[in-house]
N, CA, C and O atoms as a printed pandas DataFrame, in Angstrom:
     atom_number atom_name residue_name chain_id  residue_number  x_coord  y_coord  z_coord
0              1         N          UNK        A               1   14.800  -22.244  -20.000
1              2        CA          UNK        A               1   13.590  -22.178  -20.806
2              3         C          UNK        A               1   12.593  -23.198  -20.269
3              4         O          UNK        A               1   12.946  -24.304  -19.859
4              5         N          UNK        A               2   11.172  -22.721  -20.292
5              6        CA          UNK        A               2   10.073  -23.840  -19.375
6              7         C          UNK        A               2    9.899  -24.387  -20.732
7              8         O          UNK        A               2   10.121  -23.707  -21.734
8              9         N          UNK        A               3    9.441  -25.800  -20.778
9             10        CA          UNK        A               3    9.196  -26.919  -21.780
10            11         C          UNK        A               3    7.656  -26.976  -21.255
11            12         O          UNK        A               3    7.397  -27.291  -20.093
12            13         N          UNK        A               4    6.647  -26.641  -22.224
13            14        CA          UNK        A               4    5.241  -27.138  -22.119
14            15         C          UNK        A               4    4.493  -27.598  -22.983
15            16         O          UNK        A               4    4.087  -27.106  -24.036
16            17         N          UNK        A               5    4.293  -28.701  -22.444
17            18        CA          UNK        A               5    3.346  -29.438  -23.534
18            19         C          UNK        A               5    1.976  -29.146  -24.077
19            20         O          UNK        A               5    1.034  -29.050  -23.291
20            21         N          UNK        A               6    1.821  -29.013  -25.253
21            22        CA          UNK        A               6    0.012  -28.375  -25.391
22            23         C          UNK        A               6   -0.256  -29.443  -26.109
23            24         O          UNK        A               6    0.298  -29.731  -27.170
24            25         N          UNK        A               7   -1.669  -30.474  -25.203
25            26        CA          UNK        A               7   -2.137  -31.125  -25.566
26            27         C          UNK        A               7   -3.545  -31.526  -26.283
27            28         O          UNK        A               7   -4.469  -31.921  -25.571
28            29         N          UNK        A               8   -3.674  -31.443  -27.418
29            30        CA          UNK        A               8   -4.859  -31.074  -28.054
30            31         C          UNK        A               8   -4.797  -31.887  -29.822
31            32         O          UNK        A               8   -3.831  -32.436  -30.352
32            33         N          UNK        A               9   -5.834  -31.735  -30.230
33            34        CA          UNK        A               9   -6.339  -32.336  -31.112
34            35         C          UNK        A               9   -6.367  -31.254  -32.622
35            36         O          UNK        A               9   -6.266  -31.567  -33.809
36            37         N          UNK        A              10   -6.560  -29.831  -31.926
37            38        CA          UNK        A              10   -6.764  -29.051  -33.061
38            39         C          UNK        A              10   -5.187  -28.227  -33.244
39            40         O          UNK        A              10   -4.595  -27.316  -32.665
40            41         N          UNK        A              11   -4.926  -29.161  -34.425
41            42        CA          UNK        A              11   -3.196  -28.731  -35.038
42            43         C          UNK        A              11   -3.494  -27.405  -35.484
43            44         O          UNK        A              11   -2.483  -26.800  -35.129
44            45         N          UNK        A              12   -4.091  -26.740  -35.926
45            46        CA          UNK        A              12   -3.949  -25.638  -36.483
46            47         C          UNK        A              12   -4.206  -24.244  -34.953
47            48         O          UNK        A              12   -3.749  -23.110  -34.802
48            49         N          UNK        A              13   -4.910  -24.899  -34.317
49            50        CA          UNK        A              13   -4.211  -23.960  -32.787
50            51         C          UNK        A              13   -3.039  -24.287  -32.356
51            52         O          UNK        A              13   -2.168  -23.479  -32.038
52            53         N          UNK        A              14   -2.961  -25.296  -32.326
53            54        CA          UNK        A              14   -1.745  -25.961  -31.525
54            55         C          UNK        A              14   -0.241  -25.381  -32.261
55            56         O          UNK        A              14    0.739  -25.091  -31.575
56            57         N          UNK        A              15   -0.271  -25.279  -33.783
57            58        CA          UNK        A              15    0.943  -24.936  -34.663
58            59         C          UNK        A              15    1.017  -23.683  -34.404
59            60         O          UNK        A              15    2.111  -23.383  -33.926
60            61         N          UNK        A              16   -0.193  -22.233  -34.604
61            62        CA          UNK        A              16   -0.141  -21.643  -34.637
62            63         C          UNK        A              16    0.521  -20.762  -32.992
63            64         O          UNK        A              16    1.284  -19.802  -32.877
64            65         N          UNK        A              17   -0.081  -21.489  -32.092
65            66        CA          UNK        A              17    0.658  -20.821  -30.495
66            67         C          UNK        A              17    1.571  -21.595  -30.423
67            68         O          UNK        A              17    2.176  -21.136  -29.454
68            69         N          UNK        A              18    2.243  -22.639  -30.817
69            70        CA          UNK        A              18    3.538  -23.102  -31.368
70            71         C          UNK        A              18    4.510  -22.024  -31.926
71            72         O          UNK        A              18    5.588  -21.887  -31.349
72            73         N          UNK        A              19    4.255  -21.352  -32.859
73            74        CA          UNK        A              19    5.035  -20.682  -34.002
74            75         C          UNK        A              19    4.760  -19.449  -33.094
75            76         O          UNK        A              19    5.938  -19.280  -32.779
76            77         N          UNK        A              20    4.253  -18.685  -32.585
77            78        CA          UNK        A              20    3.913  -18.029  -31.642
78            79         C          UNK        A              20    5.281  -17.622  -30.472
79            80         O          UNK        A              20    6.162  -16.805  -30.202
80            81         N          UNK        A              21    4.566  -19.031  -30.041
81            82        CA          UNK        A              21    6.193  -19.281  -28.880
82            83         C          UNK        A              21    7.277  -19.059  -29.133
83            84         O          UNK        A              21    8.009  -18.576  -28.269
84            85         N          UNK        A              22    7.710  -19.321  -30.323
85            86        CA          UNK        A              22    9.108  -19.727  -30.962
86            87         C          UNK        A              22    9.358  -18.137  -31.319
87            88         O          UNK        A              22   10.233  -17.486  -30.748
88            89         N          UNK        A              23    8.519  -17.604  -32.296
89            90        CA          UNK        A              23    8.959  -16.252  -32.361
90            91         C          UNK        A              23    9.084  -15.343  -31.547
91            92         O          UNK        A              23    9.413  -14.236  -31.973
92            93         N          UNK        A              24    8.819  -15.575  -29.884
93            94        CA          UNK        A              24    9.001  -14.981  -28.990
94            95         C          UNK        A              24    9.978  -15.101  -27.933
95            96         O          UNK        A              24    9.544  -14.765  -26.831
96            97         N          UNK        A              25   11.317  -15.532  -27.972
97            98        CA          UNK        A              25   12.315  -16.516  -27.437
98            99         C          UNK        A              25   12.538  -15.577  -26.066
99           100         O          UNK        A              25   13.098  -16.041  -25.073
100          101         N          UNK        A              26   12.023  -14.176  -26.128
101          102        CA          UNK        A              26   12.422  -13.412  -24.728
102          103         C          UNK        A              26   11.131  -14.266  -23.562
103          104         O          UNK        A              26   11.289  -14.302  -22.342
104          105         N          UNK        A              27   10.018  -14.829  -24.228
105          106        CA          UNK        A              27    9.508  -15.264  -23.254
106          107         C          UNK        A              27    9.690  -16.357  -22.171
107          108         O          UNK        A              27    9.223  -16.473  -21.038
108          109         N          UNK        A              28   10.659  -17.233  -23.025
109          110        CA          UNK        A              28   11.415  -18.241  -22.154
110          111         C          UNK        A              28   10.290  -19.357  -21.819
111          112         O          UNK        A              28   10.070  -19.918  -20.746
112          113         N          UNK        A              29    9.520  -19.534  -23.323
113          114        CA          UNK        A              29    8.373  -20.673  -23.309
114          115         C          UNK        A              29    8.846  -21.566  -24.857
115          116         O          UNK        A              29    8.903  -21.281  -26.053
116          117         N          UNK        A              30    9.135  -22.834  -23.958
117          118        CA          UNK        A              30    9.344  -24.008  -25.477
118          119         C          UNK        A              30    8.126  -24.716  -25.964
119          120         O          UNK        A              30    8.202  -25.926  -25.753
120          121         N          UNK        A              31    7.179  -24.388  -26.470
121          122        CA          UNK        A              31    5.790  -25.421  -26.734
122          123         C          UNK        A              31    5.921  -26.655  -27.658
123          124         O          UNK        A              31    6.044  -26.587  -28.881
124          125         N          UNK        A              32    5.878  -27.854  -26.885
125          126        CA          UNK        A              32    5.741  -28.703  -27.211
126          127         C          UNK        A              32    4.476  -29.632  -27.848
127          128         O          UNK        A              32    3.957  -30.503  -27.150
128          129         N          UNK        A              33    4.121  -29.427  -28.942
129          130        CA          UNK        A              33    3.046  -29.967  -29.538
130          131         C          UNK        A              33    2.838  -31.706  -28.999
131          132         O          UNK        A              33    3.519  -32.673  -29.341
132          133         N          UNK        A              34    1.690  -31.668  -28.086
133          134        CA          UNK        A              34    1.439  -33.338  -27.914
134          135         C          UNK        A              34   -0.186  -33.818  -28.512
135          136         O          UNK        A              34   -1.093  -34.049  -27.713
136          137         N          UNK        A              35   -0.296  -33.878  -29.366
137          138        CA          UNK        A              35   -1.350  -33.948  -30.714
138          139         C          UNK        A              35   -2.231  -35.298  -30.638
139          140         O          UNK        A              35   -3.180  -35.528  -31.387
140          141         N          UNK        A              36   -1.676  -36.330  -29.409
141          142        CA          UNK        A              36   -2.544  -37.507  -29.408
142          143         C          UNK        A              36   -2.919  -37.708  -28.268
143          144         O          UNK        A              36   -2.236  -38.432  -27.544
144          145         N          UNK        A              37   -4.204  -37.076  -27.755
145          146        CA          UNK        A              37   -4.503  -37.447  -26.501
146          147         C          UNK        A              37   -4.102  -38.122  -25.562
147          148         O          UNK        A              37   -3.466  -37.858  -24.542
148          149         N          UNK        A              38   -4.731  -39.464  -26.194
149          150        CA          UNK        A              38   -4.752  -40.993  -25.595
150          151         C          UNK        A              38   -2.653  -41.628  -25.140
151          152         O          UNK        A              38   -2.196  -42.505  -24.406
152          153         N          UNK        A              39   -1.984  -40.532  -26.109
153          154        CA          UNK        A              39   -0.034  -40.698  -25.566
154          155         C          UNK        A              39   -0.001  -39.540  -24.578
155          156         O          UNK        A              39    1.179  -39.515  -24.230
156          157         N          UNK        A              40   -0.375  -38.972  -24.202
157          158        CA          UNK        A              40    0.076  -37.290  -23.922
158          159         C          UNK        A              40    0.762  -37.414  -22.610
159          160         O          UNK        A              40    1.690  -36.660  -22.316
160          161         N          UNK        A              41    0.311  -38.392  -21.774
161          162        CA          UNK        A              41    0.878  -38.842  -20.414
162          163         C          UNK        A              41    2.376  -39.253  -20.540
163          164         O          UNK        A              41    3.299  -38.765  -19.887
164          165         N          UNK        A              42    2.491  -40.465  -21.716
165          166        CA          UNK        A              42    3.165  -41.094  -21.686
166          167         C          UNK        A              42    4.408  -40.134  -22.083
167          168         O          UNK        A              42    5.541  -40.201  -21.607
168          169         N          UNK        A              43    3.783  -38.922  -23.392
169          170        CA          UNK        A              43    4.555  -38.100  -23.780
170          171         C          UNK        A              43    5.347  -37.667  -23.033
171          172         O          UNK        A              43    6.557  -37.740  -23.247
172          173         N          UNK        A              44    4.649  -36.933  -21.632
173          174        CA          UNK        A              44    4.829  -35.604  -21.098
174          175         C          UNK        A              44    6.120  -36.251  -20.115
175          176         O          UNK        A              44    7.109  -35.589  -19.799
176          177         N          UNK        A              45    5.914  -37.481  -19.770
177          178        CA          UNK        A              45    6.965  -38.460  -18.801
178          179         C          UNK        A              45    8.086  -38.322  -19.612
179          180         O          UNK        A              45    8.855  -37.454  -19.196
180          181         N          UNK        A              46    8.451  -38.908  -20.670
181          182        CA          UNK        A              46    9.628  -38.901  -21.620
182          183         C          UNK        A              46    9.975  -37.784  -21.914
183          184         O          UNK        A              46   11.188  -37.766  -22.123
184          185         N          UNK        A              47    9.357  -36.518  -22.078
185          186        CA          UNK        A              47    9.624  -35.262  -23.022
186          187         C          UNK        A              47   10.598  -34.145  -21.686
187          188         O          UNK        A              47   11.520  -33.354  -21.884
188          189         N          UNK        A              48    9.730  -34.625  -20.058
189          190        CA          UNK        A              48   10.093  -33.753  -19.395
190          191         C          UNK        A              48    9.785  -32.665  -19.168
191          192         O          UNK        A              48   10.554  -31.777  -18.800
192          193         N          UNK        A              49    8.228  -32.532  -19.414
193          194        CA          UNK        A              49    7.860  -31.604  -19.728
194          195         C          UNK        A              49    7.339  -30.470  -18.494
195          196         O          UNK        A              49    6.283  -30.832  -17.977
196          197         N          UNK        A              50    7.797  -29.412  -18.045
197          198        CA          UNK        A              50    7.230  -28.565  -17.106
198          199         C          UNK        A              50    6.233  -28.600  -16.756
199          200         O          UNK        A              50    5.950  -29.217  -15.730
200          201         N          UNK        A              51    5.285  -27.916  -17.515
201          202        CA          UNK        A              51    3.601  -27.818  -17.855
202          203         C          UNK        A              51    3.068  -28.380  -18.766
203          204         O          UNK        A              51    3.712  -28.609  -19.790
204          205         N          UNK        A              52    1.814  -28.738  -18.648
205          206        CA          UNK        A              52    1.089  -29.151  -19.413
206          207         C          UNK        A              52    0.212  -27.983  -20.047
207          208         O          UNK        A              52    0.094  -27.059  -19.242
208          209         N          UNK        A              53   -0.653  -27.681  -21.656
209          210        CA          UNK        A              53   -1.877  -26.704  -21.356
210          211         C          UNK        A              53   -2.556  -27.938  -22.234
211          212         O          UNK        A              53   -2.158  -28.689  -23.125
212          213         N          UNK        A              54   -3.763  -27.748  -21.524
213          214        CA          UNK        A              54   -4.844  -29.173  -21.961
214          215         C          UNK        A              54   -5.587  -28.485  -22.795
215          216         O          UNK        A              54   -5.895  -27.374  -22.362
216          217         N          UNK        A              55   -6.029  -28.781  -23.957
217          218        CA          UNK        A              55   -7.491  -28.095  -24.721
218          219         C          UNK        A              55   -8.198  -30.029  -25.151
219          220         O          UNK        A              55   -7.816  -30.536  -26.206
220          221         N          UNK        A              56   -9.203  -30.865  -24.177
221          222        CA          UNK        A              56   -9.635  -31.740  -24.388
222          223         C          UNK        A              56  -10.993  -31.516  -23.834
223          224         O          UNK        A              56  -11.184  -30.911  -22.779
224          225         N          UNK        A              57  -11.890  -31.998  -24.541
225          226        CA          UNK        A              57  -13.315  -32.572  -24.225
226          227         C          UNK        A              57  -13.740  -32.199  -22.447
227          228         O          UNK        A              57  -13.086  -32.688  -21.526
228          229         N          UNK        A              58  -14.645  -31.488  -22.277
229          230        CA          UNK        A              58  -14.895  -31.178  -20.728
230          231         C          UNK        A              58  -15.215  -32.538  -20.200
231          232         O          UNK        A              58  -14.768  -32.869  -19.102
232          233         N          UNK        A              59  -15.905  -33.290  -20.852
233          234        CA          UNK        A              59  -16.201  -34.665  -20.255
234          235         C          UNK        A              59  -15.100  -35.559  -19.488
235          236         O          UNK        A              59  -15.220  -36.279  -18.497
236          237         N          UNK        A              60  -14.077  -35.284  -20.228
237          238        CA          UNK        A              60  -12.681  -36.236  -20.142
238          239         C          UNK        A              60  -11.489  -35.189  -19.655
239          240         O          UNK        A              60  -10.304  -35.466  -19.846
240          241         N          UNK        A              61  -11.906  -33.969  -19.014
241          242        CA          UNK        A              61  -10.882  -33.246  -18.637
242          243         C          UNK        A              61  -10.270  -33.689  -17.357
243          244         O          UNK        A              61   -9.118  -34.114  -17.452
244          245         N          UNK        A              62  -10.870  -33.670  -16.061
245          246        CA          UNK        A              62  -10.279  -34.413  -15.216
246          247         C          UNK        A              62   -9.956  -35.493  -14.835
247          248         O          UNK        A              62   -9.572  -35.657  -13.677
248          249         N          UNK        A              63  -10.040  -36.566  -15.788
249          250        CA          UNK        A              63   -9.817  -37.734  -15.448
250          251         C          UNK        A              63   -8.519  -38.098  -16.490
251          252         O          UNK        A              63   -7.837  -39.123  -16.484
252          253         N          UNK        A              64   -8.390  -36.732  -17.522
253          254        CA          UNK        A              64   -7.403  -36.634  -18.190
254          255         C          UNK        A              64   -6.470  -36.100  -17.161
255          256         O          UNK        A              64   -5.437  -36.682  -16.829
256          257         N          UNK        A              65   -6.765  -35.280  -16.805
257          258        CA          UNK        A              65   -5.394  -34.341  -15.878
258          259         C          UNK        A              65   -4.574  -35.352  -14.604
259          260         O          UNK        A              65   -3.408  -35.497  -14.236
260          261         N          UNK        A              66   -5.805  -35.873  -14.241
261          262        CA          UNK        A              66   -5.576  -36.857  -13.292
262          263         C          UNK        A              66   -4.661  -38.066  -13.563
263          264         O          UNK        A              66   -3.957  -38.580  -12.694
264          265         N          UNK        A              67   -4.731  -38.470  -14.834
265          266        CA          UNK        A              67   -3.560  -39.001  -15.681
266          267         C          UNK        A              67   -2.610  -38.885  -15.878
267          268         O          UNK        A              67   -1.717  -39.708  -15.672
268          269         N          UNK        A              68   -2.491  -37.523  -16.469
269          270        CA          UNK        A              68   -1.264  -36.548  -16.536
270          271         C          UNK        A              68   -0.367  -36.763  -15.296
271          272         O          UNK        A              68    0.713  -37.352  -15.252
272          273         N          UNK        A              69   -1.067  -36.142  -14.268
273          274        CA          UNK        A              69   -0.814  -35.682  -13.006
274          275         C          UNK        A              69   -0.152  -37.125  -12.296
275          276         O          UNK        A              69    0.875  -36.913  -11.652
276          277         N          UNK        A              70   -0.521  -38.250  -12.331
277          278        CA          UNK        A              70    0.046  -39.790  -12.277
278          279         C          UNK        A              70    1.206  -39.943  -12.965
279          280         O          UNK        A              70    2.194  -40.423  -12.409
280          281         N          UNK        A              71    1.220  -39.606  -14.077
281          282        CA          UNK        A              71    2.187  -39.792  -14.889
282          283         C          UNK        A              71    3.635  -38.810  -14.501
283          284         O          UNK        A              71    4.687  -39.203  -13.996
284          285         N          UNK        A              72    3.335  -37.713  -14.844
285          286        CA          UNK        A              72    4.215  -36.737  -14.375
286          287         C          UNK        A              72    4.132  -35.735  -13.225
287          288         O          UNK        A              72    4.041  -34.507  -13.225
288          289         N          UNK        A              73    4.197  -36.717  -12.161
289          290        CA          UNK        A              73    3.740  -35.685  -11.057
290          291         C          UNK        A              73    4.528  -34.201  -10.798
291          292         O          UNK        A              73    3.916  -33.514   -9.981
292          293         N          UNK        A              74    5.323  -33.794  -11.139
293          294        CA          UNK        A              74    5.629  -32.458  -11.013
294          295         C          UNK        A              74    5.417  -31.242  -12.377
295          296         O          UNK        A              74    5.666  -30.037  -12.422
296          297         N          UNK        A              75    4.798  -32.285  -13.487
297          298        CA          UNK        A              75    4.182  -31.419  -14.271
298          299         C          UNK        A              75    2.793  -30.043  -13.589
299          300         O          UNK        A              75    2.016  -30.385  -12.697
300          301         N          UNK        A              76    2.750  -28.909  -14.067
301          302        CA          UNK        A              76    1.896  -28.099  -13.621
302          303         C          UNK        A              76    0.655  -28.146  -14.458
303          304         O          UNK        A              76    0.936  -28.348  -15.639
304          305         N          UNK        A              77   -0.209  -28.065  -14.301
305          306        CA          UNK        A              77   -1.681  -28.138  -15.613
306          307         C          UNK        A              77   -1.979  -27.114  -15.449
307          308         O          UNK        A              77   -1.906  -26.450  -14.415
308          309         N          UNK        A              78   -2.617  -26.655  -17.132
309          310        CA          UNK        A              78   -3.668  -25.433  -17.147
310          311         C          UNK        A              78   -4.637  -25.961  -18.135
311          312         O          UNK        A              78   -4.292  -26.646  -19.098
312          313         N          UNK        A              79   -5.615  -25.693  -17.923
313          314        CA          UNK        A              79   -6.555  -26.083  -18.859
314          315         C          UNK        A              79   -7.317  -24.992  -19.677
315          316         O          UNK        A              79   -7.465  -23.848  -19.246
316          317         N          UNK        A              80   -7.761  -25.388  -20.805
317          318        CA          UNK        A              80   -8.062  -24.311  -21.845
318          319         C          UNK        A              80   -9.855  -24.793  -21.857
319          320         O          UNK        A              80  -10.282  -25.847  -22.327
320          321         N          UNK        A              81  -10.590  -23.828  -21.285
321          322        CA          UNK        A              81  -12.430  -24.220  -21.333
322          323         C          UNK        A              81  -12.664  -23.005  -22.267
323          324         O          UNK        A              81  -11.923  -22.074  -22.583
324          325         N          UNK        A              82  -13.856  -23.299  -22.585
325          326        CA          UNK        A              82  -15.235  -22.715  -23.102
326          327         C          UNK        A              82  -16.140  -22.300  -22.007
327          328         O          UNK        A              82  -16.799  -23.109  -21.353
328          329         N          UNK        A              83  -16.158  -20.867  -21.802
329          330        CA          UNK        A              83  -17.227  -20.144  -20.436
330          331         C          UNK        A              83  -18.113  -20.922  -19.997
331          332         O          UNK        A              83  -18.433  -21.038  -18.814
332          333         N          UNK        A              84  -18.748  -21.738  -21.290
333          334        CA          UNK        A              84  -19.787  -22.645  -20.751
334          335         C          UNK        A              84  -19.346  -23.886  -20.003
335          336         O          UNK        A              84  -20.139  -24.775  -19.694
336          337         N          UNK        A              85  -18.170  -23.914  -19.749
337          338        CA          UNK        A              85  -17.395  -25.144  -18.911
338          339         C          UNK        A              85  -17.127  -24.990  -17.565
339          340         O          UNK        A              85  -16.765  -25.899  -16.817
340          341         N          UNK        A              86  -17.337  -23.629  -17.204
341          342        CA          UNK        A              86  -17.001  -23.145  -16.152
342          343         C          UNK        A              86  -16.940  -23.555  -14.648
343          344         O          UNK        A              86  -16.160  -23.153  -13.785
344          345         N          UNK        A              87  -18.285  -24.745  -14.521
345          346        CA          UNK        A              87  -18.464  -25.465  -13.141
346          347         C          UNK        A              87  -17.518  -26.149  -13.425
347          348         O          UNK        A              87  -16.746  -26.189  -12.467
348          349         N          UNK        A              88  -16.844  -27.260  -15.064
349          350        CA          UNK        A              88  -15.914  -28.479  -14.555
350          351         C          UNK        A              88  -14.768  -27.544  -14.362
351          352         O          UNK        A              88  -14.187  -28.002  -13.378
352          353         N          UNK        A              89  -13.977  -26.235  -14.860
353          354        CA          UNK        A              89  -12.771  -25.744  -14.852
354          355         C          UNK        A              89  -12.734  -25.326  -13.488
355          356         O          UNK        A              89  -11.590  -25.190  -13.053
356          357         N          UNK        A              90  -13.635  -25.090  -12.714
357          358        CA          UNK        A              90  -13.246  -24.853  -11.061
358          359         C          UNK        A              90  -13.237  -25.838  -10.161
359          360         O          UNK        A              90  -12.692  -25.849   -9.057
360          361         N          UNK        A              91  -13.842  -26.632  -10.667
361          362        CA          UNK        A              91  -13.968  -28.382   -9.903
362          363         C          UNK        A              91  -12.564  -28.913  -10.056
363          364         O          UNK        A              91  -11.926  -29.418   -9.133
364          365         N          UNK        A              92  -12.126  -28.760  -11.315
365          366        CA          UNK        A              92  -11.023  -29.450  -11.412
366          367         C          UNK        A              92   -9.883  -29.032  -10.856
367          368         O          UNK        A              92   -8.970  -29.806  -10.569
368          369         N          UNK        A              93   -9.841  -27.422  -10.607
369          370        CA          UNK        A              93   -8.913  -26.666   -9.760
370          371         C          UNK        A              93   -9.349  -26.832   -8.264
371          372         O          UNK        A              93   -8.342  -26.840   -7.556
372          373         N          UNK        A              94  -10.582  -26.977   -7.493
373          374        CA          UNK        A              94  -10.328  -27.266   -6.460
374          375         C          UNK        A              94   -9.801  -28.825   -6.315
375          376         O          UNK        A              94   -9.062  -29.174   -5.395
376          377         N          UNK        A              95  -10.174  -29.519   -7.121
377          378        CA          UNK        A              95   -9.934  -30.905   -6.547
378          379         C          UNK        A              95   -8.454  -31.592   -6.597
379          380         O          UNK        A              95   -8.074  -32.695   -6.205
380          381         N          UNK        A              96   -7.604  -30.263   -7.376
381          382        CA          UNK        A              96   -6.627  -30.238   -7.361
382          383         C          UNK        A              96   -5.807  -31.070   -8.769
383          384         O          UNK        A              96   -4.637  -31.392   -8.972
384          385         N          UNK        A              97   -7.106  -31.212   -9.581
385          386        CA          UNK        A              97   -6.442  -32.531  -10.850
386          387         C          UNK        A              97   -6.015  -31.484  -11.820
387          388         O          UNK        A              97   -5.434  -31.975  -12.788
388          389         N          UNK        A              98   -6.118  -30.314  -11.845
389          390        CA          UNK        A              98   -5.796  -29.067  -12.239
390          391         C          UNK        A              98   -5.322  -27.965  -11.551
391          392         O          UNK        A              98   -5.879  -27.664  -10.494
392          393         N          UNK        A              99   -3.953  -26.998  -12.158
393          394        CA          UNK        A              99   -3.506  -26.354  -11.509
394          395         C          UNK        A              99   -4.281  -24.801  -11.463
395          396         O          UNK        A              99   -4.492  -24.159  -10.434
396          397         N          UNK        A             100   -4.582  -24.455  -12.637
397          398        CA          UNK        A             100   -5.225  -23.410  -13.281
398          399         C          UNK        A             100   -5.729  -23.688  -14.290
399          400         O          UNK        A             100   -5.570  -24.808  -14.775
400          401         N          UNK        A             101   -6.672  -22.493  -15.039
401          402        CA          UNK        A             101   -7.863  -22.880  -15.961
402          403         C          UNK        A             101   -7.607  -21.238  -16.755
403          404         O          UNK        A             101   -7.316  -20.233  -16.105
404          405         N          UNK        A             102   -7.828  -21.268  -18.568
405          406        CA          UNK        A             102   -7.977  -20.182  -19.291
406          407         C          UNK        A             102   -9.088  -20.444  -19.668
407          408         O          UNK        A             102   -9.535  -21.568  -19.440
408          409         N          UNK        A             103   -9.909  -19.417  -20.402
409          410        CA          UNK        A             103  -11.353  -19.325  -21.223
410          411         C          UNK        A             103  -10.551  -19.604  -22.591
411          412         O          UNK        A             103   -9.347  -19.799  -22.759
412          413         N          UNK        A             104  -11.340  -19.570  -23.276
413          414        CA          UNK        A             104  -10.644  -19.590  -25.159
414          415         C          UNK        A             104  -10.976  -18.150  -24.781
415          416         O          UNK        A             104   -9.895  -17.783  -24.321
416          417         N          UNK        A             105  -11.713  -17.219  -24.699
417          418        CA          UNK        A             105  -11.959  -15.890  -25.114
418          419         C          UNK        A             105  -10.803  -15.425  -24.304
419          420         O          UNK        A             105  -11.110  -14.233  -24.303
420          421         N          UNK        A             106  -10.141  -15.454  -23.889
421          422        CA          UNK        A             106   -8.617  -15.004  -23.307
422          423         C          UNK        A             106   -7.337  -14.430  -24.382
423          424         O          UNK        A             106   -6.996  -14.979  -25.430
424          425         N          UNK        A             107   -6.896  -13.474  -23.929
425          426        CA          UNK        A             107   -6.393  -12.789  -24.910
426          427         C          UNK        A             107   -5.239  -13.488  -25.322
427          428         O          UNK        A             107   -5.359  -14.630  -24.878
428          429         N          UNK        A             108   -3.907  -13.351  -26.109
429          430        CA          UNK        A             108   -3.282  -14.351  -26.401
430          431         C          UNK        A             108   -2.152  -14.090  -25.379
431          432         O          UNK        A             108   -1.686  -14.999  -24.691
432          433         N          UNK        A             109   -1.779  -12.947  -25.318
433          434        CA          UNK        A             109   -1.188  -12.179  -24.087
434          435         C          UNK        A             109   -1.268  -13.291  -22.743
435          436         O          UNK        A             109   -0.495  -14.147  -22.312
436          437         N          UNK        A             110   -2.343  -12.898  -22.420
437          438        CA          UNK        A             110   -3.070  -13.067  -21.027
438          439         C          UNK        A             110   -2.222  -14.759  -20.820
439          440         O          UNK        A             110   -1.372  -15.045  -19.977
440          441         N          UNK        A             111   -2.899  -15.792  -22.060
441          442        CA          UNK        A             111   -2.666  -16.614  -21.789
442          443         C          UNK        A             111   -0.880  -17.078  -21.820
443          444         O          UNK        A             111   -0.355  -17.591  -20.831
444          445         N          UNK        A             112   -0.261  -16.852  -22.858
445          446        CA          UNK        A             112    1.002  -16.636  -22.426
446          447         C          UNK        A             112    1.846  -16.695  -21.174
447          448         O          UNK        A             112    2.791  -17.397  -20.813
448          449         N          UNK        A             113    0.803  -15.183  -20.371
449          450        CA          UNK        A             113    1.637  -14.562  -19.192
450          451         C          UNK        A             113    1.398  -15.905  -17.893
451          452         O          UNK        A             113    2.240  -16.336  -17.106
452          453         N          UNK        A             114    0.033  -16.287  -18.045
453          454        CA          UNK        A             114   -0.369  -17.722  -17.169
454          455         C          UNK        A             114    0.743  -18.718  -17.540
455          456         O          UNK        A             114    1.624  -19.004  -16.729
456          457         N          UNK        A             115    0.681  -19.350  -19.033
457          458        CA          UNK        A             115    1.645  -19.968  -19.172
458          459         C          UNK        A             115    3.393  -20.139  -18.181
459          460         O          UNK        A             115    3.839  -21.085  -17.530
460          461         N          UNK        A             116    4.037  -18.610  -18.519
461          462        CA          UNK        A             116    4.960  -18.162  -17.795
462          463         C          UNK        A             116    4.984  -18.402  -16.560
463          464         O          UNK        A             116    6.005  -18.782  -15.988
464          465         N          UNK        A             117    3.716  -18.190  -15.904
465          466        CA          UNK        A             117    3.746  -18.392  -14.449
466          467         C          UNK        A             117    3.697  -19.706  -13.731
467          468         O          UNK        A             117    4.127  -20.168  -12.675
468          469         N          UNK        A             118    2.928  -20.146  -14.843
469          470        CA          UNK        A             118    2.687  -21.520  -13.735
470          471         C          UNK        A             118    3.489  -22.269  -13.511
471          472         O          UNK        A             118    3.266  -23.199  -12.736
């Protein structure tokens, strides 16, 4: 089973593709709720966590991942933007502080199947 951490602020997404996960056990995804930004590094080191999926502030996204990515270097990142984010979610995938990038308007499916993959 892949262990991924979803790191974000808004519990009521975060519980809900939580409870999500869980009721779906053929998918072979454990979501790990990491709910405090500013620990999420420290989390993801201790927890062991596969992947990361980021939903944080575009301002503070790559210098978040880049954190992450220090912390747990064989963790994978995906990041969760808003269309209108679109120049930092490809910046951050070329520059490599990100592995991949979802829209929120992404189906729940879709994002899942990324999940799985990465």
């Amino acid at each position: 089973m892949k262990r991924i951490g979803f790191v974000a602020t808004n519990k009521v997404l975060a519980q809900s593709l939580a409870d999500t996960a869980k009721n779906h056990p053929e998918w072979g995804i454990e979501l790990v709720l990491l709910l405090n930004p500013g620990q999420a590094a420290l989390d993801a080191e201790v927890l062991k966590i596969d992947a990361a999926m980021i939903d944080v502030g575009p301002e503070e996204a790559e210098g978040f991942c880049e954190a992450l990515r220090r912390a747990s270097p064989g963790c994978r990142l995906l990041l969760l933007a808003p269309k209108t984010e679109r120049k930092m979610a490809i910046r951050a995938v070329r520059s490599r502080a990100a592995d991949d990038f979802v829209f929120y308007d992404a189906s729940l499916e879709y994002l899942f199947a990324k999940l799985a993959a990465i």
